[in-house]
C-alpha positions as CSV (number, residue, x, y, z in Angstrom):
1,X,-140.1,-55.4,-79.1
2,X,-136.8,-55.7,-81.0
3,X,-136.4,-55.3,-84.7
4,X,-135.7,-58.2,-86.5
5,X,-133.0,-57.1,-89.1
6,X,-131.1,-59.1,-91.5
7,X,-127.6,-58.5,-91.4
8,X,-126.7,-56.4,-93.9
9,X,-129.7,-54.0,-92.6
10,X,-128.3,-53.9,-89.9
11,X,-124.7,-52.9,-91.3
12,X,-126.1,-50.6,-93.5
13,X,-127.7,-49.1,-90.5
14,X,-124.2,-49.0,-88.5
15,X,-122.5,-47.4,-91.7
16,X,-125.3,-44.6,-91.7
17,X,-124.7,-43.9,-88.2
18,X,-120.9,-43.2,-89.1
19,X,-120.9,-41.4,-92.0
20,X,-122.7,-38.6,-90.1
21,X,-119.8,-38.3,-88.5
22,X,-116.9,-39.1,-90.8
23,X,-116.6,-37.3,-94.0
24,X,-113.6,-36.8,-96.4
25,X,-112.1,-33.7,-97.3
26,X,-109.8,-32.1,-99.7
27,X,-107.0,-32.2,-97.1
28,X,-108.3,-35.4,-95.1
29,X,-110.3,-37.9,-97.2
30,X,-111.7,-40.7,-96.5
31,X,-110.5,-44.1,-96.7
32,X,-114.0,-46.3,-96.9
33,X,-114.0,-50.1,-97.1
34,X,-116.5,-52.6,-98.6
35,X,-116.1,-56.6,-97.8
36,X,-118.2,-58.9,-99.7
37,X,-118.0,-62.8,-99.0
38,X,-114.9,-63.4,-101.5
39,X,-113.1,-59.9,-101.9
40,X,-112.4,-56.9,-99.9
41,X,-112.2,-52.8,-101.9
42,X,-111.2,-49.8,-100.8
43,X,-111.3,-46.2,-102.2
44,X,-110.2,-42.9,-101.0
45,X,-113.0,-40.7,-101.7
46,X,-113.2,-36.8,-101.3
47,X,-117.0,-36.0,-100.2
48,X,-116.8,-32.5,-100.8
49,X,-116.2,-33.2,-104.9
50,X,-117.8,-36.4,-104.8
51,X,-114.7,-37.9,-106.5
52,X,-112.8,-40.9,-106.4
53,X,-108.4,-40.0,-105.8
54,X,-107.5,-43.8,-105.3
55,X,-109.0,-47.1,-105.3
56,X,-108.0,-50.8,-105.0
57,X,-109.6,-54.1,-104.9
58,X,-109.1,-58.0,-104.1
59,X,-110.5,-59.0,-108.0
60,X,-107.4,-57.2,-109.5
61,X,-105.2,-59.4,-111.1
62,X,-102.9,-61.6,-109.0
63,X,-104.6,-59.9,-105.8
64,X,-107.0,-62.8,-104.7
65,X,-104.3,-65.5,-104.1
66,X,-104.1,-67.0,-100.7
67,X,-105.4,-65.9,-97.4
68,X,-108.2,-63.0,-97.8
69,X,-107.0,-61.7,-95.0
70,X,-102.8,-61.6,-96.7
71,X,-105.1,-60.4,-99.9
72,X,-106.8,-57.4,-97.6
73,X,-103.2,-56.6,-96.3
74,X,-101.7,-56.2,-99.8
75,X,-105.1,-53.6,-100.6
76,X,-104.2,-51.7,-98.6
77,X,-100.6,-51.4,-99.1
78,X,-101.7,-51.1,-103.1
79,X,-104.7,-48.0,-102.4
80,X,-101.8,-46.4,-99.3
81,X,-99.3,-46.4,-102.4
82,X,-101.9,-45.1,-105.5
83,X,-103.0,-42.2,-102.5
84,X,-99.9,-41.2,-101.8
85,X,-99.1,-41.0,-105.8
86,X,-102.1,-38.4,-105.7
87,X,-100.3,-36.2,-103.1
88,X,-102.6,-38.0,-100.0
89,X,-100.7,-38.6,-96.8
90,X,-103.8,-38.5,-94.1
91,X,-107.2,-40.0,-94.4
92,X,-110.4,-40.8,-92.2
93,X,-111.2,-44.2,-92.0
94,X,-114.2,-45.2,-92.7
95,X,-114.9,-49.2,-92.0
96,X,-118.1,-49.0,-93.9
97,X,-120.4,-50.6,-90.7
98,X,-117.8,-54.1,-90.4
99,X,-116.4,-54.7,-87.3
100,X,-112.9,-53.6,-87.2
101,X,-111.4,-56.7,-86.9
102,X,-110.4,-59.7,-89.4
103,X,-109.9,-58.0,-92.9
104,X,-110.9,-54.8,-92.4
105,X,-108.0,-54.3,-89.7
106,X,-105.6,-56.1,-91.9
107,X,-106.4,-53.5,-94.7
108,X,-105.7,-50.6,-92.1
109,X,-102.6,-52.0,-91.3
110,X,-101.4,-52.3,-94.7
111,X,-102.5,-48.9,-95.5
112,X,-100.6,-47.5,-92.6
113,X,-97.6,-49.4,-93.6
114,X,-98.2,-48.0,-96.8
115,X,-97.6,-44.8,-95.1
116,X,-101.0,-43.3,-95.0
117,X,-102.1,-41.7,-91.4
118,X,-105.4,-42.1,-89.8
């Protein structure tokens, strides 16, 4: 008998499964991604320190005009450029459960354009 699962169980259950397997470190940290309905954030986040080196987000100011998925591409431009101000040239990237595809590919791109490596 399957599970029935609403959709974000179901992501949250597909992030889980990741995370036990990607994990941010001092020299490699990792990139993670959340996409609600409207906006799109992304942090670089070392796990070992529990700290935050670089975030970005679609409700900054000016960020949320046009396209969401134009908006995504400029977040990640804006976090590749705030990382790499914190001495951060490679990261793991963590899709947080989405499908990678839509916005959160557009936000890769614009992070590797940004000039981070994953």
């Amino acid at each position: 008998m399957a599970r029935d699962l609403s959709s974000q169980a179901a992501r949250l259950r597909r992030h889980l499964r990741v995370r036990r397997k990607v994990s941010g470190t001092p020299e490699r940290p990792r990139l993670s991604v959340f996409r609600s309905s409207n906006h799109i954030y992304a942090q670089v986040v070392d796990d070992t320190k529990g700290h935050t080196l670089a975030a970005a987000n679609s409700r900054e100011q000016g960020m949320a005009t046009g396209p969401k998925a134009t908006a995504a591409h400029r977040i990640g431009q804006l976090v590749a450029e705030r990382a790499k101000a914190q001495g951060v040239s490679k990261v793991v990237f963590d899709r947080g459960g989405y499908q990678y595809h839509g916005r959160v590919k557009e936000l890769a791109n614009g992070a590797r354009e940004g000039g981070l490596e994953f």
